[in-house]
C-alpha positions as CSV (number, residue, x, y, z in Angstrom):
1,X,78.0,149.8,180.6
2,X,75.0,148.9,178.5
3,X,75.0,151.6,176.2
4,X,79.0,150.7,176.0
5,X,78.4,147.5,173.9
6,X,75.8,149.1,171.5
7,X,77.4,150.3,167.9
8,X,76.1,152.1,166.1
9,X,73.2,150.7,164.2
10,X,74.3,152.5,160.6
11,X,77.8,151.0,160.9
12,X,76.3,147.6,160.8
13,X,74.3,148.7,157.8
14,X,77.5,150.6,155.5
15,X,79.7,147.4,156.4
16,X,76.7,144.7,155.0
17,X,76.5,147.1,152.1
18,X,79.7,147.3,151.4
19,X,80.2,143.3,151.8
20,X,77.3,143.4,149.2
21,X,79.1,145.9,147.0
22,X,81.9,143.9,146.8
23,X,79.9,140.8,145.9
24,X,78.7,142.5,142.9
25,X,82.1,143.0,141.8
26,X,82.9,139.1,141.3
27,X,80.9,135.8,139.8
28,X,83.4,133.5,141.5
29,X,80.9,130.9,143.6
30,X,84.1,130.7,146.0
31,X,84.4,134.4,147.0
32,X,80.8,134.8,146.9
33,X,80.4,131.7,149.4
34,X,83.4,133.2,151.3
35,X,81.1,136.6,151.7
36,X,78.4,134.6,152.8
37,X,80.4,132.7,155.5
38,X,81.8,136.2,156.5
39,X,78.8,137.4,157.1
40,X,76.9,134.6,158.7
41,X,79.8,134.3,160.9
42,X,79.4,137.5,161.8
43,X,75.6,137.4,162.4
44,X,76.1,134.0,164.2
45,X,78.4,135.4,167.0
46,X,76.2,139.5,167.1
47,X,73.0,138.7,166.4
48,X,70.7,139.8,169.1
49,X,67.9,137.6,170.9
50,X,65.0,140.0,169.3
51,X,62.1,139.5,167.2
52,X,63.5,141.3,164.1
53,X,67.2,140.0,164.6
54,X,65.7,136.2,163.4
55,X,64.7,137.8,159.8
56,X,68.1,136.6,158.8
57,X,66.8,133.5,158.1
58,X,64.4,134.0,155.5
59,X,66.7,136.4,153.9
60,X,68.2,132.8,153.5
61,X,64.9,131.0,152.1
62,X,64.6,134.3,150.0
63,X,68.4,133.8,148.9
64,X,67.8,130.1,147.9
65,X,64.4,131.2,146.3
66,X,65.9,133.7,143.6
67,X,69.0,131.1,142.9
68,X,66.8,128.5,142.3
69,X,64.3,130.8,140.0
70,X,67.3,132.2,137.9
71,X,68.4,128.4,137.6
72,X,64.6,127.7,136.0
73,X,64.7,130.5,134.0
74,X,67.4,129.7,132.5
75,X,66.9,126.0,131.6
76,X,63.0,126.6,130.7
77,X,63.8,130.3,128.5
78,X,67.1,129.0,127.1
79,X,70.1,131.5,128.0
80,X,72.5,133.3,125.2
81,X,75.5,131.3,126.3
82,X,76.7,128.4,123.6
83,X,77.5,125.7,125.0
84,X,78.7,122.3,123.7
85,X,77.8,119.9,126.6
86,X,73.7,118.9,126.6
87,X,72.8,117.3,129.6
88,X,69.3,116.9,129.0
89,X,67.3,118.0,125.9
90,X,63.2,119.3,126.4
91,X,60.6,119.1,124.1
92,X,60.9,122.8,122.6
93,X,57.5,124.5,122.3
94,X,57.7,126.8,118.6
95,X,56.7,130.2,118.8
96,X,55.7,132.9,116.5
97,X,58.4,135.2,114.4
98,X,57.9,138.3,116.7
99,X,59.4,136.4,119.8
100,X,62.9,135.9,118.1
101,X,65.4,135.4,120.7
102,X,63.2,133.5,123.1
103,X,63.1,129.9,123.3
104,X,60.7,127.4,125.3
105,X,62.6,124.0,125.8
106,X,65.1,122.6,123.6
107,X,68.8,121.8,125.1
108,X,70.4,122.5,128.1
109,X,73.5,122.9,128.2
110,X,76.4,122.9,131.5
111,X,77.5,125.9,130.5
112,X,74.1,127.6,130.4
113,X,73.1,126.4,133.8
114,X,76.9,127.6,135.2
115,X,76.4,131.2,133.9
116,X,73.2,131.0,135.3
117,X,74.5,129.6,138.5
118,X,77.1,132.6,139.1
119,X,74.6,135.0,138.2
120,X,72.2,133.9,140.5
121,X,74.6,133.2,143.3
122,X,75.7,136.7,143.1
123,X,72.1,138.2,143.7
124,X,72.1,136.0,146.6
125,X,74.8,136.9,148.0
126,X,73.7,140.3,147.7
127,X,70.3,139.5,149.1
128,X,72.4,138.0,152.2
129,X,74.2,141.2,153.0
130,X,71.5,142.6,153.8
131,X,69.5,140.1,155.5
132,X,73.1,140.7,157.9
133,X,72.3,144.3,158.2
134,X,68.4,143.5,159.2
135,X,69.7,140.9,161.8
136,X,72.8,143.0,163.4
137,X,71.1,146.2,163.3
138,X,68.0,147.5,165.7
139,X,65.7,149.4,163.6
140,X,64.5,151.4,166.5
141,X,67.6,152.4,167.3
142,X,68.4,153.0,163.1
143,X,65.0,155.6,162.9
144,X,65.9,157.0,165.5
145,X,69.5,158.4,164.4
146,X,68.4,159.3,161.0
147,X,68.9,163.0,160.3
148,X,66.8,166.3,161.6
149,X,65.2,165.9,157.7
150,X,64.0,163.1,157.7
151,X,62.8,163.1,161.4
152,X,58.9,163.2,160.3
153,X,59.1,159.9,158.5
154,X,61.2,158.1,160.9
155,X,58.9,159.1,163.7
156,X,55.9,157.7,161.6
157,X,58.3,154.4,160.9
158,X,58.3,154.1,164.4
159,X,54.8,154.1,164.9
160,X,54.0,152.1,162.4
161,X,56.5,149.3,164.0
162,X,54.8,150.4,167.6
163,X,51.4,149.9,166.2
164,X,51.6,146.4,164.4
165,X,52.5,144.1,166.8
166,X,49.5,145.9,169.1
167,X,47.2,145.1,166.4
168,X,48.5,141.4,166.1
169,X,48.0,140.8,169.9
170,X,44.2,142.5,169.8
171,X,43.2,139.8,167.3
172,X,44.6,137.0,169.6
173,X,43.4,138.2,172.4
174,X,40.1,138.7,170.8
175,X,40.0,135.1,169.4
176,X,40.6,133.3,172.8
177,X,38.2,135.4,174.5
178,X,35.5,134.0,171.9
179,X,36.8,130.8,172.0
180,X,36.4,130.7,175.5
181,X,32.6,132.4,175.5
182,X,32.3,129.6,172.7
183,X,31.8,131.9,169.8
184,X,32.7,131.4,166.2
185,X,36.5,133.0,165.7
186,X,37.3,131.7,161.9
187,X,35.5,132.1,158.9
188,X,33.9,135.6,157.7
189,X,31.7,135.9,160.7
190,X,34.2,135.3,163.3
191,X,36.9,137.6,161.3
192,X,33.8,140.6,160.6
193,X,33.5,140.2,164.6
194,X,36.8,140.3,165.7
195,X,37.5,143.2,163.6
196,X,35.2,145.8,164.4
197,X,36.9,145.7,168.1
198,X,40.5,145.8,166.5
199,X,39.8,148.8,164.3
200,X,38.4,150.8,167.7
201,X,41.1,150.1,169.6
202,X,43.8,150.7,166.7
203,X,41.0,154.2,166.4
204,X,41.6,155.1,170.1
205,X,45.1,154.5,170.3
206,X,46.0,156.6,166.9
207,X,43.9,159.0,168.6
208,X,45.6,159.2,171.9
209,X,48.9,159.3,170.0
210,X,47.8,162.4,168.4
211,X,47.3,164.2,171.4
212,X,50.3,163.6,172.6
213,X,52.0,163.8,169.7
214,X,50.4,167.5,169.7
215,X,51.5,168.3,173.2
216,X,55.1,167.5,172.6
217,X,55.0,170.1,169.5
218,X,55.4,167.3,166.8
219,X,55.6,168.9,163.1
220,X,56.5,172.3,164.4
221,X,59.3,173.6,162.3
222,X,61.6,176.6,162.6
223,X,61.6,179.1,159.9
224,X,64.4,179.1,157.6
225,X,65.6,181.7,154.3
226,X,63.8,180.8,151.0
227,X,67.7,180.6,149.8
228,X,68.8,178.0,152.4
229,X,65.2,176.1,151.2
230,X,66.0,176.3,147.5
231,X,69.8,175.0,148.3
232,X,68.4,172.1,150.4
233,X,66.4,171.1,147.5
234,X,68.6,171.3,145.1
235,X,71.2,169.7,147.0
236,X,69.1,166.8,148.1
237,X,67.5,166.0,144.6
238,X,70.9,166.3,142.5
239,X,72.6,164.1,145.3
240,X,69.9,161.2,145.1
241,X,70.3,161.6,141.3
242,X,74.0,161.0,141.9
243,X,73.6,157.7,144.1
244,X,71.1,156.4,141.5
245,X,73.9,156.9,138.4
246,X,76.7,156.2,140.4
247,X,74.9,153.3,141.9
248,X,74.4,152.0,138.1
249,X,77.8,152.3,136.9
250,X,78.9,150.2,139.8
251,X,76.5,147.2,138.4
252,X,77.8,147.6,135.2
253,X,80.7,146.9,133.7
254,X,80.9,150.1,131.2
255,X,80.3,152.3,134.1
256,X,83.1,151.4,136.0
257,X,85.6,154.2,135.5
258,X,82.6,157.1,136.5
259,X,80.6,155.3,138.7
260,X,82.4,155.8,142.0
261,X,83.5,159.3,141.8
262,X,79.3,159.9,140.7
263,X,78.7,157.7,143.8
264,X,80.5,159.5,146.3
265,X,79.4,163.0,144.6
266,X,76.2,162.1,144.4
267,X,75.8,160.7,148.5
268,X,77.8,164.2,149.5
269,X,75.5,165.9,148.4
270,X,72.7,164.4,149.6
271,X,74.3,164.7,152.9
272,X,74.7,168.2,153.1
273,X,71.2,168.7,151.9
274,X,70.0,166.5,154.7
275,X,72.3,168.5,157.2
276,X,70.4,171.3,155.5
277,X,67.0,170.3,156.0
278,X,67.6,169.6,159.6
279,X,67.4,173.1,160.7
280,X,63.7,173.1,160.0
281,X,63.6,170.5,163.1
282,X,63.8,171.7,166.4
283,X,64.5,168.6,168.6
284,X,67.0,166.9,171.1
285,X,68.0,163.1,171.0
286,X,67.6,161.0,174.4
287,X,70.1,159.1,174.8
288,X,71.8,159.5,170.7
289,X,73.6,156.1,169.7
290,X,77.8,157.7,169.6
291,X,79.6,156.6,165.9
292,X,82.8,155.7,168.2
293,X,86.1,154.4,166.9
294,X,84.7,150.7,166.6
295,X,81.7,152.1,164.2
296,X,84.7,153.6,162.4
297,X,86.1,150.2,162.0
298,X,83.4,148.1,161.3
299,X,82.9,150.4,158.2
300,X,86.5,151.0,157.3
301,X,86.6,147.1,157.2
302,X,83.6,146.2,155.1
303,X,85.2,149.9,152.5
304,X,88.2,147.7,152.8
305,X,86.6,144.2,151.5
306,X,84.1,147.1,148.9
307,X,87.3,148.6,147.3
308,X,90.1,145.3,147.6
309,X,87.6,143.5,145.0
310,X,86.8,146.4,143.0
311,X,90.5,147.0,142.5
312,X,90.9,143.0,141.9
313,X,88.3,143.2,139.5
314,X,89.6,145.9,137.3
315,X,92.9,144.7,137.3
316,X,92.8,140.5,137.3
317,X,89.5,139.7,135.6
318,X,89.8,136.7,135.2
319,X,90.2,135.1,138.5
320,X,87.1,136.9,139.6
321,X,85.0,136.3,136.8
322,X,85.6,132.6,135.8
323,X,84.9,131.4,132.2
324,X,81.8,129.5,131.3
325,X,82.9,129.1,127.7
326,X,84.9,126.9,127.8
327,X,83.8,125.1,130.9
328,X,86.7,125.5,133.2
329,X,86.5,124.8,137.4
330,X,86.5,128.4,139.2
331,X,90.1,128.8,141.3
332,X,89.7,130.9,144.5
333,X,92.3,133.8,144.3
334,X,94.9,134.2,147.4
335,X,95.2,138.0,147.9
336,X,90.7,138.8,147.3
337,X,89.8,136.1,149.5
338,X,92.3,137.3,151.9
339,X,90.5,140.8,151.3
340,X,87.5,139.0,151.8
341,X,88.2,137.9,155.2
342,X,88.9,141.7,156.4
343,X,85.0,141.5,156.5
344,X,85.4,139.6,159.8
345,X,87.0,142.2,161.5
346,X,83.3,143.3,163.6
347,X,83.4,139.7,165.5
348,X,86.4,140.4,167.0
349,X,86.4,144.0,167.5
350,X,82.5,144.6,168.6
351,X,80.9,142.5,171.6
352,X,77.7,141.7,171.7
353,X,75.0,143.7,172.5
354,X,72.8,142.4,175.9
355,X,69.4,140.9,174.6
């Protein structure tokens, strides 16, 4: 019944992707702050009682962060947009003929710090999506459903996220056992003391891992043709080369009509080279997390949210990129906010997983 509840941890991750994709589509504060409600609505009534599921939160302090840097940047560096109404003019700094284009000071303008303001609230937005994903999904459970390929780095992922909260727990156990003996545990000789103990146990334990590692038969491979190795190669190189351009035509605005197609070239390919690679590995999965009908959905409704703005985008501008010259007050658009609230479909469709 428990394994039941679970979905699948890479559905969580493709639907806060795609609710980020489709905030990159749009500078409209009030369909990027309806993403953001989608989402924390989402993570509100999903997110697990774990350690890692409370990183949603300073995805949120990060979020604020980056706003209110692009909002400095923009009123301390001066910003291309013209604007007509100063709210507050700086003492501007003069600088030498080679830095043309860069300004210290001087006026600020409202519709300098409003561009700024969309722009900044979009990368925040962004940066939210996938503080979702980091909150919903169980990176455990995410490693350990990656493909045959890529099973050596997962596994050593894994350790790593085994190992440090063992070292963590060393050092406080090691400081309240000199407290207690009434020993030094801060400064340089309580830290050069409580390390030497950490590193051997951190030694041991690596050690001990090894051997079992060893006795399971980790990094044994199968043997494969040199044909089937050159295709995987190939396949898995061009495909990554295909997310990185198509990911770049997405972002801008003169890559619009290639980008997707590139995109989805580009992440088939690297799929069938991963599907490839797997044959080297010669393993079984306890217990593998199933991609049921409600991971289906969860995706199909953040696509759904991805592609409703896209196509808003291309073909009413104007309501999703509001104007900053002249200053007018953004309008929130009936039919992509209604798109917008497709996003919401995992609350009601998914319960929540047992802590």
């Amino acid at each position: 019944m428990r394994d039941q509840a679970r979905l699948h941890p890479g559905a969580w991750w493709l639907w806060a992707l795609a609710l980020g994709t489709a905030a990159t589509r749009t500078t409209n504060p009030l369909l990027l702050a309806l993403l953001i409600a989608v989402s924390a609505y989402v993570v509100a009534t999903h997110r697990p009682d774990t350690p890692w599921a409370r990183s949603y939160s300073a995805f949120l302090r990060l979020a604020l962060a980056v706003l209110l840097i692009r909002l400095f940047f923009a009123a301390a560096l001066g910003s291309p947009i013209p604007g007509t109404h100063v709210i507050v003019t700086l003492p501007e700094v003069p600088l030498p003929r080679w830095a043309q284009g860069i300004r210290l000071g001087g006026e600020i303008t409202a519709e300098a710090l409003t561009f700024a303001l969309y722009d900044g609230l979009r990368l925040a937005t962004l940066l939210i999506c996938v503080g979702a994903a980091n909150a919903l999904a169980n990176p455990a459970r995410l490693l350990k459903s990656l493909p045959g390929a890529l099973y050596e780095t997962g596994v050593a992922v894994v350790v790593a996220l085994t190992f440090a909260p063992h070292l963590i727990a060393d050092v406080q156990r090691l400081r309240a056992a000199r407290r207690l003996r009434g020993r030094p545990d801060k400064g340089v000789r309580g830290l050069l003391q409580v390390g030497l103990p950490v590193l051997e146990g951190a030694l041991e334990r690596s050690v001990a891992l090894a051997a079992a590692m060893d006795a399971r038969g980790y990094g044994r491979t199968a043997r494969v043709p040199a044909a089937v190795r050159r295709t995987t190669t190939a396949l898995t190189l061009g495909g990554l080369l295909g997310v990185c351009a198509g990911t770049y035509g997405l972002l801008t605005a003169e890559g619009g009509t290639y980008g997707l197609p590139v995109l989805l070239t580009g992440v088939a390919a690297a799929l069938a080279g991963l599907h490839l690679g797997g044959r080297r590995s010669l393993r079984t999965r306890y217990r593998p997390d199933r991609w049921d009908a409600r991971a289906w959905l969860v995706t199909a409704s953040g696509a759904t949210v991805a592609a409703l703005l896209a196509l808003a985008a291309a073909h009413a501008p104007a309501a999703l990129h509001p104007g900053v010259v002249p200053l007018v007050a953004p309008t929130l658009p009936l039919w992509p906010a209604a798109a917008v609230l497709l996003g919401l479909l995992p609350a009601f469709v998914v319960p929540k997983e047992p802590s």
